[in-house]
N, C-alpha and C positions, 0 to 999 in steps of 0.2 A: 762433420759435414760443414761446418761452417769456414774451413780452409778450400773450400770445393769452389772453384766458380762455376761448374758444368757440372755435369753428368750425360755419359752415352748411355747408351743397350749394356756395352761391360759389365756399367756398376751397376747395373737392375737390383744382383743379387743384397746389394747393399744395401739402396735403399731398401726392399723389401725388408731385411733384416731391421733394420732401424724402426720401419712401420710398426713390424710385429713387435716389436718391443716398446713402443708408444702405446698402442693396444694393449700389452699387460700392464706397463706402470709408464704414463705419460715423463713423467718426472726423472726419469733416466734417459733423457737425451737432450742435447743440448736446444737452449730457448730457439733457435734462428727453426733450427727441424721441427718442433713442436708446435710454431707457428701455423707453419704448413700442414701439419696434419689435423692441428686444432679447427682451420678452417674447413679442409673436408669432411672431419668428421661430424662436425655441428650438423652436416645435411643428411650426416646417415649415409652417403650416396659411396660410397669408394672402399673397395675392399682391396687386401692385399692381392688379387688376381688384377685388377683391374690396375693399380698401380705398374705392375709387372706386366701387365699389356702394352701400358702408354710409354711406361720410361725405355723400353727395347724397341721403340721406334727409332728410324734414321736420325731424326732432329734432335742436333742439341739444344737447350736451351738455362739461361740462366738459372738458380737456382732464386736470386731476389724476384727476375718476374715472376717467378712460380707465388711465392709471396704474394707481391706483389696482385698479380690476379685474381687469387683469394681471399685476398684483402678487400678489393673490389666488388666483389662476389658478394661480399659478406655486407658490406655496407648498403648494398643496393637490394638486400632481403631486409636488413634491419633500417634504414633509410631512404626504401625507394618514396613511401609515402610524400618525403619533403620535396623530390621532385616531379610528382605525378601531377597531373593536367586535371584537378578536381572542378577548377572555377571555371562556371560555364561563360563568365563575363572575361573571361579571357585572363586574367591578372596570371602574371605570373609567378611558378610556383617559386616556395621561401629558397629552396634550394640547399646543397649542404658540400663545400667541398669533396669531403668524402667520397661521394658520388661522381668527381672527377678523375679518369685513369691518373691524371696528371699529380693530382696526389698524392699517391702510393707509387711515384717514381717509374711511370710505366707510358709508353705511347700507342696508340691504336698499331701501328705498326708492327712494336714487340707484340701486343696483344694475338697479333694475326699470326707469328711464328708460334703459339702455343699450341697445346692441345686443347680438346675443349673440357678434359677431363679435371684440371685444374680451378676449373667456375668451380664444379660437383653439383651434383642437384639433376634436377629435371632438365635445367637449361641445357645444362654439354650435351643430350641425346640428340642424334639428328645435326651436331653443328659440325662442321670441318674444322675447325677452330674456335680457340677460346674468345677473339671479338665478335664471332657470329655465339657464341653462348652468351657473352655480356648483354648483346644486342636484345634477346631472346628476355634476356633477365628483366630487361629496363620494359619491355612489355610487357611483361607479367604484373612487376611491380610499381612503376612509373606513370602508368597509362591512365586510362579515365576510369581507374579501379586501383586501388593500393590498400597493401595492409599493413600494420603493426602485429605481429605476433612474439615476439621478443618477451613483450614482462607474461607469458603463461610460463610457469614457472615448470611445467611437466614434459618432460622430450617426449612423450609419448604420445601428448595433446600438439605440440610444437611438428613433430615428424607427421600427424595425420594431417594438420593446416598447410604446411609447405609442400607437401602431396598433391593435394587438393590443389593447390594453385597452380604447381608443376604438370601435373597432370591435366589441368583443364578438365578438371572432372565437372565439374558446375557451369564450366561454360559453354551450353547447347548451343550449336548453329541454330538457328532460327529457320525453320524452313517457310517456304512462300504464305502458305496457311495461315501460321504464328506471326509472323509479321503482319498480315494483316488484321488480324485479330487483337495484336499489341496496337497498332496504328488505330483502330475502331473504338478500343479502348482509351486512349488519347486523344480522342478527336471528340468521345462523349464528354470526359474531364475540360476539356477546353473550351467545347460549345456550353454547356453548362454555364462555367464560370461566367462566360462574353456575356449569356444571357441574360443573366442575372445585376450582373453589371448595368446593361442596357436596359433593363424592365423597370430596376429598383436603382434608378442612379443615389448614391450617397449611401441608402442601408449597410449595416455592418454585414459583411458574410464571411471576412476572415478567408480571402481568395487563398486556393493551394496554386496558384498560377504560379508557375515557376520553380516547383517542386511535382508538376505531374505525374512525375513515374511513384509516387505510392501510392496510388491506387491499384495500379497493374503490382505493385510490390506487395500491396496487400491481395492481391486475386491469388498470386503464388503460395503466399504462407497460407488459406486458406485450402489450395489444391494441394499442397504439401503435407497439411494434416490432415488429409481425409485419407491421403495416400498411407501416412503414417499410424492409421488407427485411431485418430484424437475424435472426439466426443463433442469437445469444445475447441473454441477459441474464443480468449476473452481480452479485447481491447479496451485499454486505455490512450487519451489522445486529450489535445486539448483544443480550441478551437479552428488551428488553422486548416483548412482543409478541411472542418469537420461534416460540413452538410455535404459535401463533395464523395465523401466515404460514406454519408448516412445514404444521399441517394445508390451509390453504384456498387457497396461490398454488400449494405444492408438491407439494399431491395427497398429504400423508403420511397414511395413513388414520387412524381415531378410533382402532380398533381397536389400532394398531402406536403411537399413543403414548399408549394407556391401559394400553397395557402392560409399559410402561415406572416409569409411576405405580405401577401393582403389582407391581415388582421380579418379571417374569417369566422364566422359565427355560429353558435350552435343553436341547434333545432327551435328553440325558444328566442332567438335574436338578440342571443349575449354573449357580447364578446368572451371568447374565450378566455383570456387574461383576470376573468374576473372571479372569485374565488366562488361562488352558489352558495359559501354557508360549509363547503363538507369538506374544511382544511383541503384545499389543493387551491395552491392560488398560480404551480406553475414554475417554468423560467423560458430565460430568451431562447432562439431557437437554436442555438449554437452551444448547449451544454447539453440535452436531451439526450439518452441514452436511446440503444436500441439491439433486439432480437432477430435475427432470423436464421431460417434451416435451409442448408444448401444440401441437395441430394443428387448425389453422383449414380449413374446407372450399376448396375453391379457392386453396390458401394455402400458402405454406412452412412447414414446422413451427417453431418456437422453442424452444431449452433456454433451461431458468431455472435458474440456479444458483443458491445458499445457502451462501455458502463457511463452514465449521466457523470457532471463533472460541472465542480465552480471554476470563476475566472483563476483563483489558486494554482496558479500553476505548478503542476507534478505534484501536487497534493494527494493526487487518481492512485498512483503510483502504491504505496503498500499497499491500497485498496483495492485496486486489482488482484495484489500478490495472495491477496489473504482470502477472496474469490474464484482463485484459481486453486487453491491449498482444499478450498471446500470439496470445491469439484473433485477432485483426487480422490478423497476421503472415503473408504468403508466404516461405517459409523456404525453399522446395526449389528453389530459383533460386541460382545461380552471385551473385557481386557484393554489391550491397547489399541486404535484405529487402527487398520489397512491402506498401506499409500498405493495410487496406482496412479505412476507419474504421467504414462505416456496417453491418457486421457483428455487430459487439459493443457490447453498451451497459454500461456499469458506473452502478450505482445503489448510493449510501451514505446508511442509514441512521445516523442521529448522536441523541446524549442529548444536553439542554439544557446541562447541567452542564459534559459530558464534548466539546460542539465547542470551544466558549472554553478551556476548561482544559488537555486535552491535546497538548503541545507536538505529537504526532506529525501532527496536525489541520494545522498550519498547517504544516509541512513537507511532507507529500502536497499541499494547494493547490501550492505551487510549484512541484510538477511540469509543472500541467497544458497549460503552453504552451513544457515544454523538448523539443530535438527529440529527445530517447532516451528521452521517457516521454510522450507526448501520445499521450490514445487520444480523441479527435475530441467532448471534452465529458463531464461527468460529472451525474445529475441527484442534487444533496442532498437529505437531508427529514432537517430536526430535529425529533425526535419531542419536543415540547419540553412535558413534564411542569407547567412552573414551578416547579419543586422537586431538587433534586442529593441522593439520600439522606431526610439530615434538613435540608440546607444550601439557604439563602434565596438568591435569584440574588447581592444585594447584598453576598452572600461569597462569593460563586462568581465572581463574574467582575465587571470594570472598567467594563463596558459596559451602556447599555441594553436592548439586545436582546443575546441568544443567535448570532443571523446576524452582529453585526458583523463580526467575523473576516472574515468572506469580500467585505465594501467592498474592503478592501487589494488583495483580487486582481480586482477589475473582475466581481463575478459576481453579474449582478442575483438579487436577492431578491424572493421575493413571501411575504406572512405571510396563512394563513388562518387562520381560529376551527376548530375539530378538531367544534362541533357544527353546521356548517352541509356537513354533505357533498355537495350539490351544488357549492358552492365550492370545495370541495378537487376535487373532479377539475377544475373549472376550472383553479385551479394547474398540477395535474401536464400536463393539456394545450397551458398556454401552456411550462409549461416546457420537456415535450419536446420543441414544436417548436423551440423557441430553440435548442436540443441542436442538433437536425437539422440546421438551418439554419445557423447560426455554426459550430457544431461545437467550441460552448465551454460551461465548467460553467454551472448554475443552481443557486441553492438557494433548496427551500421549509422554510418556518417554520412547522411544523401546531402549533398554539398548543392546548393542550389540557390534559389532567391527570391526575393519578394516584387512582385511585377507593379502590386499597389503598395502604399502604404499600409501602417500597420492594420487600419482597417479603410473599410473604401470610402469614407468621408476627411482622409488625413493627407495633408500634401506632404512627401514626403521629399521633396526635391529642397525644402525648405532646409535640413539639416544635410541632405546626399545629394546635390547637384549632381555630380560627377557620378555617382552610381548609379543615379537612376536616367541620366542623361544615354548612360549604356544601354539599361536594362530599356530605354521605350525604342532602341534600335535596334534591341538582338531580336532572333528568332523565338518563334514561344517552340515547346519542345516537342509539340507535334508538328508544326511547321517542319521542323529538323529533321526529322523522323521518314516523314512525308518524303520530302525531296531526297533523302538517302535512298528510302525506297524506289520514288521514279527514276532514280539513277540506275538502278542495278535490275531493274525492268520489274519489280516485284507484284507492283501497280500502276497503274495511268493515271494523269492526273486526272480525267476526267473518274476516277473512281474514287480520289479522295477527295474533288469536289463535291462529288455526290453521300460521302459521307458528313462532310459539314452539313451541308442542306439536310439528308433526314435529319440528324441531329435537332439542328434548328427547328424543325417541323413536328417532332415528338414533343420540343417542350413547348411549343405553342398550342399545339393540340391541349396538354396538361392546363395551361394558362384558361382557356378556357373552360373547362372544365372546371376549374377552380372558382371561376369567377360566376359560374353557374349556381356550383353546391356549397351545401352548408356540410359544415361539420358538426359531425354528434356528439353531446355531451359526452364524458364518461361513464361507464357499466358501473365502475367502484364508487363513483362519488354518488350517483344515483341511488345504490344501495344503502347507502348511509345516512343516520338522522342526521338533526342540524347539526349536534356538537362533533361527527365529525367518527361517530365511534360509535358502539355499541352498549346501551344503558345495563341490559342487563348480563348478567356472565353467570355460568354456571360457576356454583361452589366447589372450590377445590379440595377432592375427597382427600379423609384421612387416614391415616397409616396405622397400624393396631403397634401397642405397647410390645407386641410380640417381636412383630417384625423389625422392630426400633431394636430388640435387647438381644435378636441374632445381628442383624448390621452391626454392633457394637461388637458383639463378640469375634467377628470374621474382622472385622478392624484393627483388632488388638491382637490377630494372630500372623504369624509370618513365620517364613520356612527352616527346620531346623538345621542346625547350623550359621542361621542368619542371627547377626551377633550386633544389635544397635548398641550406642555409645549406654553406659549403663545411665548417666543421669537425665536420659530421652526415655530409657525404660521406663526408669521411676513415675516420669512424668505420664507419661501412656498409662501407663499400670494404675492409676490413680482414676480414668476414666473405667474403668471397670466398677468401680464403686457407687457411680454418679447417675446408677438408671432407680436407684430406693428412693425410700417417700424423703430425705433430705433435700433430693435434688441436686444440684450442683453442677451441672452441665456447663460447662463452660462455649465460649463462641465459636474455638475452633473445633470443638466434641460436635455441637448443635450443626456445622458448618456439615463435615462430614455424615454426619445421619442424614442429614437432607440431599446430600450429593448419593446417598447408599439408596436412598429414598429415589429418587428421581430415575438413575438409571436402569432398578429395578421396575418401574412403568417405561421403561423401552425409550427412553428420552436422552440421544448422546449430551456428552457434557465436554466442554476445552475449553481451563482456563490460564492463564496466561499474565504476567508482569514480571516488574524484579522483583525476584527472591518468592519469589512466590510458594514453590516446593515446600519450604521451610516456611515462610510467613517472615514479614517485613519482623514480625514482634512477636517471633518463636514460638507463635500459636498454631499453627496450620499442621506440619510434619506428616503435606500427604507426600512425602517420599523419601522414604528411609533410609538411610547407607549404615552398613557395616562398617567393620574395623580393617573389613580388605578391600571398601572401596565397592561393592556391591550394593545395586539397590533394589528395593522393593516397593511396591506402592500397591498397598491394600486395596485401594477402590477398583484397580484393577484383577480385585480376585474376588470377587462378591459371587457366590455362588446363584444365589439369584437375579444377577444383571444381565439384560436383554440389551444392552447399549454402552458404546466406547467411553473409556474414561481416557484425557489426555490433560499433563500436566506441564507447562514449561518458564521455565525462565528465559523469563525474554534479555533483550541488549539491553544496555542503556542508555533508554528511547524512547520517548513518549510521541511524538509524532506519527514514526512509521509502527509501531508497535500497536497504536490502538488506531491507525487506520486498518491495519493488517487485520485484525480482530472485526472491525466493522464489516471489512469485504468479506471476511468469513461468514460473517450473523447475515449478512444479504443473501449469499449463496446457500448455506445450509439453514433454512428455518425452521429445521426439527431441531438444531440443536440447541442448545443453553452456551452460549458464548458469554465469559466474563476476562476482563479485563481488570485489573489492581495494580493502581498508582504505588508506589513505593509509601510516598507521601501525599496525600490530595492535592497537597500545596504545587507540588510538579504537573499535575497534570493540564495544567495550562500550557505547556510548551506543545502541545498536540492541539491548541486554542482551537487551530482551523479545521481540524477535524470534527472538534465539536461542536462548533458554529456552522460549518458548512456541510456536513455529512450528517452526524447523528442528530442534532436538535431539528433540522428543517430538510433534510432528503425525502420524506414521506410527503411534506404539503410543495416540492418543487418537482418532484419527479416520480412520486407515489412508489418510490422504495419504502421495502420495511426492511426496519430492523428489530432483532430483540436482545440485543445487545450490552452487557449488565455492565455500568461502572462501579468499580469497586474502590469509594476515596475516603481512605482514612480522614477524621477530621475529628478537632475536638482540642482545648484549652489546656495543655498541662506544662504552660510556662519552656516551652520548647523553644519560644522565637519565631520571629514573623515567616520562616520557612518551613514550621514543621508546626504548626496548627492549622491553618483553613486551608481548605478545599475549594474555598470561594462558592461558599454555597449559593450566594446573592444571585452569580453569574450565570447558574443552570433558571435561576427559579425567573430571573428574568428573560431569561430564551423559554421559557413556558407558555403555550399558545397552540391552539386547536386541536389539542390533549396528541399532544405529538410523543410525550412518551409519559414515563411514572420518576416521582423523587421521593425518598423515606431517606428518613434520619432514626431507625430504631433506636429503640432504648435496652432493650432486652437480646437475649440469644434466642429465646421461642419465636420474638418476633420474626428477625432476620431468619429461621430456622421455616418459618410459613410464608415470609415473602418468596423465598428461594422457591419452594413449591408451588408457587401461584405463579410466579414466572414461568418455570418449565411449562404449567398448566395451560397457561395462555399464547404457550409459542403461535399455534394456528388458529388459536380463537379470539385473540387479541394483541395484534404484534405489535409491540413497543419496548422500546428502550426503557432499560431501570437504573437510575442513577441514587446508588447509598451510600451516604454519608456515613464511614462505619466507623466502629472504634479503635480505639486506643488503651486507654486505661481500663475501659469497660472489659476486655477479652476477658478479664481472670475475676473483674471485681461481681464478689457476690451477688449486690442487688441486680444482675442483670443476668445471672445465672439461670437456667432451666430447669425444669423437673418433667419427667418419661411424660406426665397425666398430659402435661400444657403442650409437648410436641405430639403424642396420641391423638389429645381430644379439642385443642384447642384450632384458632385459626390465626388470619394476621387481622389486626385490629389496625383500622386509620387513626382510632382515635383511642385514648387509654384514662379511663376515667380514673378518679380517687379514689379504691375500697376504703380507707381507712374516713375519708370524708361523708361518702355514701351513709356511714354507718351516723354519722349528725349533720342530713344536709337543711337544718331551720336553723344552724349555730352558720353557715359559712355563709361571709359577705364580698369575699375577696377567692375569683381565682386566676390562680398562676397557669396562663398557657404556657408551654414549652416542647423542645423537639430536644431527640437525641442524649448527647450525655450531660448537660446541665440539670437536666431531667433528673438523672441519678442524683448529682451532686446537692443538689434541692431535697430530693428523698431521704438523703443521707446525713444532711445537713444536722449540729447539736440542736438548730432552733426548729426545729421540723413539727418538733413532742409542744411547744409550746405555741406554735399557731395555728389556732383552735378554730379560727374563725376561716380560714387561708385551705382552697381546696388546690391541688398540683394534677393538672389535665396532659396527659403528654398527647402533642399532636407528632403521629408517626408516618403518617404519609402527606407529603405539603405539596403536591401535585400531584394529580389533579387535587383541587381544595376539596377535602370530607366537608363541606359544609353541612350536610344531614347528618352524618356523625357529631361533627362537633355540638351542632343547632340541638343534639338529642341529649350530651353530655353537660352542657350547660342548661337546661333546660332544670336538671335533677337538685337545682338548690332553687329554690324560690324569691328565697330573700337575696339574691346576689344585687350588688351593690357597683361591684367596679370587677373588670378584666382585664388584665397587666399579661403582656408578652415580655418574656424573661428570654434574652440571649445571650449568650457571654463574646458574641463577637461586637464590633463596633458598631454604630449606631446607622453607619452607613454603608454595613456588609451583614448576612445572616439574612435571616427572614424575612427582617420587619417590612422594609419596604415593598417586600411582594402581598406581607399579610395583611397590612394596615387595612386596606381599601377593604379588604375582603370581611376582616373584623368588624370594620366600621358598620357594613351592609348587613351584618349579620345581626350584630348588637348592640351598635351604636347607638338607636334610637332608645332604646332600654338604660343603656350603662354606659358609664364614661370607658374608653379606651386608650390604655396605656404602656410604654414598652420601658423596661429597665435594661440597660446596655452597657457597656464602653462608651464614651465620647468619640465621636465620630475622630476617624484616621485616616493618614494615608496608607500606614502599613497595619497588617490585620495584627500584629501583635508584639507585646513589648517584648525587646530580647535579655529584662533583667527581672530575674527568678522574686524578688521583693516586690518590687511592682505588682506584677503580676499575679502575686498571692495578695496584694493589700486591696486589688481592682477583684480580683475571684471572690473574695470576704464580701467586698463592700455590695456587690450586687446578690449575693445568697442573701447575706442580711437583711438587704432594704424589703428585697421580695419576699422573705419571709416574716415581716415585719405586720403586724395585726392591721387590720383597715379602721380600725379609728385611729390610730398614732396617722404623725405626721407622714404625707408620702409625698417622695420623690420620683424623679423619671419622666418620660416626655407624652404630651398625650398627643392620640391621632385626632384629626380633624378634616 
């Protein structure tokens, strides 16, 4: 074919012949023919009849423009975005040769001798010709709506998107009704904002001015999921726009955040801002989260969530993911949970600036197709300003677009213009369904802009003369809307005048009102003593030796023919031995009895890090594989378990991974949510998660969580990365008993804490951060015995037996937490100080001060109390416990901490050192209190 310059009707049967055989094996005909067909058939649209229709027409025509035009074709599906009309300031688009006939060696005029069959697609139906198909094309793709669908890597996902767009299946005429209703909805968005503006000149409110259309964008994915049988919808968003969407998707009235704006007062005449004493001290009114139920007649109702949120931006982001996971969830089932995707929908709102830029962006994508975080598709909208701040895209980010980030993970894009609002619900329409149906992310790209600065006291003309010299001349985007409409008779102006006015008139009416009434304190905080919490808590029942030595036995069995590695047996098989009067229970045996324990009182359980199945430190193996790649996980076959057991290995991720985990422990607080750091030491790269979500979400926005971290920590000459956990860093975020921290010593301990958690999920919700171990998993002194997990409990405090037994001999004692504790126990000079009692304190938030006050109390003659840590002198405990020490015993006894010398880094990375500094602090503190003493005292 490539000697051919033509083809009549004659040769039909040839090409046909040639097609069908590109159909069986592309690769047998030559490159110039294969072009040709490559392009049609990418669209699905041409079959050998239809071939055999077009080429037995009268017209000759070249066989390059045939190329040619589908070359064209093709560029303007995978390229029309670069020439589409998104900027509502008019700029024009970046553009791309490609997208000119001129090109591909082709002029409008050949184009116009074509068929239209040669585009392929949607477009050629209805044209006379292939320039009335191009023409068609460039509107589809070109217009104030474009998509990227190219990197979804599935023809089957690829062929339902260019459907969709061919077919104009999402794009509803609007009929009279609906435009007025979109226009009603735009005129409340705009008078709002004006208002607001003009009552509260300078207040921050983070205007959606000039991104209007998401609110009518969020009204759709809302009527979209009630249509689709969702339960929920659960937003994340960050400030801009936010009070804008709290009033009109959330139902929050004018009245309750205009009086906010006017610092109003509760029933006793105190500022709300001010905390009463019951941990809630609040935030600004532009992070507040919110609830409400929309109910459709004939129809299941929907909650809309608002999940509360710091200035972090896209921090919200797994948090949501891992709230929406919850939601999903059949948990009260024996075995593995039940997913039920089409329940919950998660919608993240994104800043231009802030999707490209913040790592934590592109780590939440890579949950969305892992199996212990897939919640069945997520729908994005970059509310995309074209502006970060004061900062230009071409500093903000590598890329031409704002959405690239999300090519990497296969999730088609569609970019609208933010002033063409019919288009944008187009968007959110095709997107949702894509959701539905694949049950994978989409993101839209509302291309729009900022009307003020980044907030309403910032001049922004200062760094954007020139943009914003635009933006105070263009239309706002109900204006635009408006006058489209009076054009086409839909409305009169006298009726969109009349809609600004009520507008205007409802929020004054609110403004009044506001300026009248008080707001009432809190229901929760009023409930509450001073400290914020609940003094007394019921004891967490205990489990019978019986029940313990069946869990143990259903643990150690698994199904025949199921063939683990043999020296995992061995290992297993050795906890069969460890329920006799020896004891022996190790952390990860003690771990699972309590998880056998827990689910059997109907309490689901999901936990989650790297390596977790296995254990960072080959202790854990709740999930077995075979020799053929089979697995099995015991906890999931407890004959007696009323509640899910779920086990995963997470990415590796500490940010989105333990945000994801928070939103879960928010959403589900029946369940026992734990989280495990690889190494404690990593868990700071999730810093803002735990600064701004887990340590203070309860006293800003009265979330709970119950949420467990699990951070290895403890000295064994590893190097400054793989020993602290930065214990310092929790105990100083400690404040209005916002959650719990233990450093066990023991496997019984940890083995009672796990149950007093689950116990306290709805009788006292808070976070538990433990410090766990390391060396400790296997070492004896921390071992367990059946009687201590039976009949015992968790102790704050862990007195001396062996000192008990002469407390008029002891002058000197040793406080300590965690595994120095052992090492002190364990220690050659242990036998010879006589006089030296070892206290282990096992919970250090809230302070046991009546524990401890009880524990020290049992020697009489004490003389002096030394806090022994092996971290640095200005990481670990001491500086949270000093003060607490002092008040407690100060006036008694002198108080003193044996340490490290203060560091920048938590620990040496040479294995000498580090046993010469381990020695030297066992020693001193086990050193008799009349010998000389070293060490620092509190004061």
């Amino acid at each position: 074919m490539r000697d051919l310059d033509t083809f009549y009707g004659p040769n039909a049967g040839y090409v046909l012949e040639q097609y069908e055989r590109y159909l069986k094996n592309p690769a047998s005909i030559d490159t110039t023919t294969r072009a040709i067909f490559d392009a049609w058939a990418q669209e699905g649209e041409i079959s050998p009849s239809e071939v055999d229709e077009r080429v037995n027409g009268d017209t000759p025509f070249q066989v390059s423009h045939v190329v040619a035009a589908s070359a064209l074709a093709h560029a303007i599906r995978a390229l029309g975005h670069l020439g589409a009309h998104l900027d509502p300031l008019g700029t024009e688009p970046l553009g791309d040769p490609a997208l000119l006939p001129e090109a591909h060696g082709i002029t409008d005029e050949e184009l116009a001798l074509l068929p239209p069959i040669v585009v392929g697609g949607h477009a050629a139906e209805g044209a006379r010709n292939a320039l009335e198909a191009i023409a068609t094309l460039r509107a589809m793709y070109s217009g104030t709506i474009s998509y990227e669908f190219d990197q979804v890597k599935s023809p089957i996902e690829r062929s339902w998107l260019r459907d969709a767009v061919g077919l104009r299946l999402f794009q509803e005429t609007q009929g009279p009704a609906a435009s007025r209703r979109l226009l009603q909805r735009l005129t409340q968005v705009e008078v709002f904002e004006r208002y607001l503006h003009q009552t509260f000149p300078g207040q921050k409110r983070f205007s959606l001015e000039g991104t209007d259309a998401l609110v009518p964008m969020l009204d759709e994915i809302t009527l979209g999921a009630i249509e689709s049988g969702s339960r929920e919808v659960i937003i994340g968003m960050a400030h801009r726009g936010r009070l804008n969407v709290l009033a009109h998707v959330f139902g929050k009235s004018y009245t309750e955040i205009l009086s906010e704006f006017g610092h109003a007062k509760h029933e006793e005449g105190v500022p709300l801002t001010d905390t009463f004493g019951f941990g809630w001290t609040g935030d600004v009114k532009y992070h507040l989260g919110a609830e409400h139920v929309l109910s459709e007649e004939a129809s299941m109702s929907l909650k809309v969530i608002l999940a509360p949120n710091p200035s972090h931006l896209e921090f919200v982001n797994p948090v949501i993911e891992g709230m929406v996971r919850a939601s999903q969830m059949i948990s009260d089932v024996a075995g593995a949970p039940l997913q039920e995707v089409d329940c919950a929908l998660p919608v993240l709102i994104h800043g231009d600036a802030a999707f490209p830029g913040e790592g934590v962006v592109a780590e939440t994508l890579n949950l969305w197709q892992l199996h212990g975080y897939w919640v069945g598709g997520t729908i994005h909208i970059i509310v995309n300003n074209q502006l970060g701040f004061t900062t230009e895209p071409e500093d903000s980010r590598s890329t031409q677009f704002a959405s690239d980030l999300a090519k990497g993970f296969e999730i088609p894009i569609i970019h609208v213009n933010a002033d063409d609002p019919d288009a944008c619900l187009t968007a959110v329409r095709l997107g949702q369904a894509y959701r539905d149906h694949f049950h994978k992310d989409v993101l839209i790209d509302l291309v729009g802009y900022r009307r003020w600065g980044h907030n309403e006291g910032d001049e922004p003309a200062f760094t954007q003369p020139h943009m914003y010299d635009s933006i105070r001349s263009h239309p706002t985007v109900r204006e635009l809307y408006a006058r489209h409409l009076v054009e086409i008779g839909t409305v009169s102006q006298e009726e969109v005048d009349s809609m600004v006015k009520d507008a205007f008139t409802h929020l004054e009416q609110a403004k009044q009102e506001a300026s009248n009434g008080l707001v009432l304190a809190d229901e929760e905080s009023n409930g509450l003593n001073g400290n914020g919490y609940h003094d007394e808590l019921e004891q967490v029942p205990q489990i019978s030796a019986e029940q313990l030595t069946t869990f143990n036995d259903e643990l150690l069995t698994w199904p025949d023919g199921f063939i683990p590695n043999a020296k995992l047996v061995r290992l297993l098989q050795r906890r069969a031995s460890t329920l006799g009067s020896d004891g022996g229970i190790d952390w990860g045996q003690a771990e699972a009895l309590a998880f056998a324990s827990i689910l059997a009182d109907g309490t689901p359980i999901r936990i989650t890090g790297q390596d977790v199945e296995r254990g960072t430190f080959s202790h854990r193996h709740a999930v077995l594989h075979d020799q053929h790649n089979e697995t099995y996980i015991p906890l999931q076959h407890l004959s007696s378990a009323r509640a899910s057991f779920s086990i995963y290995n997470s990415p590796l991720s500490e940010a989105a991974a333990l945000g994801f985990e928070y939103g879960y422990s928010v959403h589900a607080p029946r369940t026992l949510v734990l989280w495990e750091a690889q190494f404690g030491d990593f868990a700071n790269a999730a810093q803002v998660i735990i600064d701004q979500f887990i340590a203070s979400a309860r006293a800003k926005w009265k979330q709970k969580s119950s949420l467990v971290l699990l951070l290895p920590h403890g000295y064994e000459g590893q190097g400054p990365e793989h020993s602290s956990a930065r214990l310092e860093r929790y105990l100083q975020l400690s404040a209005q008993h916002n959650w719990r921290i233990a450093n066990c010593s023991t496997a019984s301990q940890y083995f009672h804490l796990m149950r007093q958690q689950a116990f306290y999920l709805e009788r006292d919700p808070l976070p538990l951060v433990i410090m766990t171990p390391k060396s400790l998993l296997r070492h004896t002194l921390a071992a367990a015995t059946l009687t201590e997990l039976a009949e015992g409990t968790f102790q704050k405090v862990i007195n001396d037996t062996m000192a008990l037994a002469r407390t008029g001999d002891i002058r000197k004692v040793l406080l300590c937490t965690g595994k120095v504790s052992i090492d002190l126990l364990s220690h050659k000079k242990r036998s010879e100080a006589e006089d030296v009692a070892i206290v282990r304190v096992e919970q250090l938030y809230p302070f046991p001060g009546d524990a401890l006050q009880e524990a020290l109390s049992s020697y009489p003659h004490l003389r002096e109390v030394v806090w022994v840590q092996e971290e640095p002198l200005n990481m670990g405990a001491w500086n949270y416990l000093s003060p607490q020490l002092l008040a407690l015993v100060g006036h008694q006894v002198p108080v003193r901490v044996i340490a490290r010398p203060e560091r920048a880094s938590p620990a040496s990375g040479f294995m000498d050192l580090f046993l010469a500094e381990q020695e030297q602090i066992l020693t001193q503190a086990l050193g008799s209190f009349s010998k000389e003493r070293g060490g620092n005292y509190a004061h």
